[in-house]
N, C-alpha and C positions, 0 to 999 in steps of 0.2 A: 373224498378219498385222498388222502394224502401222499406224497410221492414217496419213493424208497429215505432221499436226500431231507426232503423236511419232515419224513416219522423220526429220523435219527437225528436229526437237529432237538426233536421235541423230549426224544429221551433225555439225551444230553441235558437238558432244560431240567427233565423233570429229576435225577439223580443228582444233579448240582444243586438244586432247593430244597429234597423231601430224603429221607433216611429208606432207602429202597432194598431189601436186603434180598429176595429171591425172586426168580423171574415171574413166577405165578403174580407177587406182588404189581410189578412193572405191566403187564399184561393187562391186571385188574386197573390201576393207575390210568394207563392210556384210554379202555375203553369207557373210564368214567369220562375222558375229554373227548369221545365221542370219536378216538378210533378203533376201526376194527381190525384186529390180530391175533394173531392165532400165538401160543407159547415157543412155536417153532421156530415162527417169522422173529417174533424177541431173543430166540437165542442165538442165530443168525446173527443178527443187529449188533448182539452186545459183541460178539464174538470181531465183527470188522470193527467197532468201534475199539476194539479193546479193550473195555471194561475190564476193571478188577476188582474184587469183595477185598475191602480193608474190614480188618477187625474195630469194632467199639466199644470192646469190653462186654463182660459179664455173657460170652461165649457168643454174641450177635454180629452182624456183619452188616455191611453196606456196599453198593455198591458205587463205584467210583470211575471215575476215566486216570487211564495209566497217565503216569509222569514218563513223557519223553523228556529227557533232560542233556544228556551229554553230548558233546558232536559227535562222539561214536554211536551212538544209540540213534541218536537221528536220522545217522547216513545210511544204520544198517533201516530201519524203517522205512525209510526215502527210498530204498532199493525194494525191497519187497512192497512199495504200493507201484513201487516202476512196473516192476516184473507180473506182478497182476491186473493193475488198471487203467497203463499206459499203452495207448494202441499204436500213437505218430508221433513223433516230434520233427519240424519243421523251422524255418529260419529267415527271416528275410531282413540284410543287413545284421542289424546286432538285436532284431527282435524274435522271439523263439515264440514259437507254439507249441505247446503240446496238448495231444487230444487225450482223454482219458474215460473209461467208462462212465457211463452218468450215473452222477450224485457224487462223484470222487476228485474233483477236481479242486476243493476246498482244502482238502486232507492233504493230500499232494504239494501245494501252493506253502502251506501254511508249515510242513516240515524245510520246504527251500527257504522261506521266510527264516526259520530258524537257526540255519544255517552261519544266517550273517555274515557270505559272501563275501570280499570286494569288489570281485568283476559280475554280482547282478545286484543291479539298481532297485529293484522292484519285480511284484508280481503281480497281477490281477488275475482272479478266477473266476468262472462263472459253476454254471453246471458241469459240461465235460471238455471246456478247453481253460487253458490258463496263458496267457499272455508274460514271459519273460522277456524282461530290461534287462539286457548283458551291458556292461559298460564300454565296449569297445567292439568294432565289430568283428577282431580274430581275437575277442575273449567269447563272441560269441560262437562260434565256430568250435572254437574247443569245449564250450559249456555242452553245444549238444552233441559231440561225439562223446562226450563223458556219459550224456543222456543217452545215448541211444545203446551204448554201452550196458545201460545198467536194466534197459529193459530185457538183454538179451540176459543178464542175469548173470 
């Protein structure tokens, strides 16, 4: 049985390789790899992952993962995974914690990545905490009152 975090890793997998165009399809796709889900659990999935159906001509679709692209778009995404899957943020010296519901800690990590910062260094994630490098440690201080900020929404 696979976890919430790596069913959605595997979709991701499987719409980046294969031309997936409705969820019946994806459903069918996963339990030929021999996992079990129901159409409901897959529209859940695509729904936090974001997925979105690009057109490929001749009236067919596929599905796709959204392009976060611009730092406006990031920060407002980054706010909205705060505001739903961030539970603590925490700090010691110029290093930040935040805890985040499991399997979301990747998603989260990976929009602050994008960001491209000055004052954070780095991040590591795991399952539901992510380890932030502030570059100073009252850059780091105001990194999480931004943070803590953004979970209250």
């Amino acid at each position: 049985m696979l976890s919430k975090e790596q069913r959605q890793k595997r979709i991701q997998e499987i719409i980046a390789s294969e031309s997936i165009a409705t969820q019946a399809e994806l459903v069918s796709r996963l339990q030929s790899d021999g996992v079990q889900v129901t159409q409901a659990t897959v529209s859940r999935d695509i729904n936090e992952l974001r997925l979105v159906r690009l057109p490929v001509g001749k009236g067919r679709h596929r599905y796709s993962l959204a392009q976060v692209s611009t730092h406006d778009n990031v920060q407002i995404e980054l706010e909205r995974l705060f505001q739903n899957f961030v539970s603590d943020v925490d700090r010691g010296e110029n290093v930040l914690v935040i805890r985040t519901s499991e399997g979301h800690a990747s998603g989260v990590a990976l929009l602050l990545d994008r960001l491209r910062r000055d004052d954070i260094v780095g991040t590591i994630a795991g399952e539901d905490t992510i380890f932030v490098v502030a570059r100073t440690v009252d850059e780091g201080e105001n990194i999480m009152e931004e943070f803590h900020s953004m979970m209250l929404g």
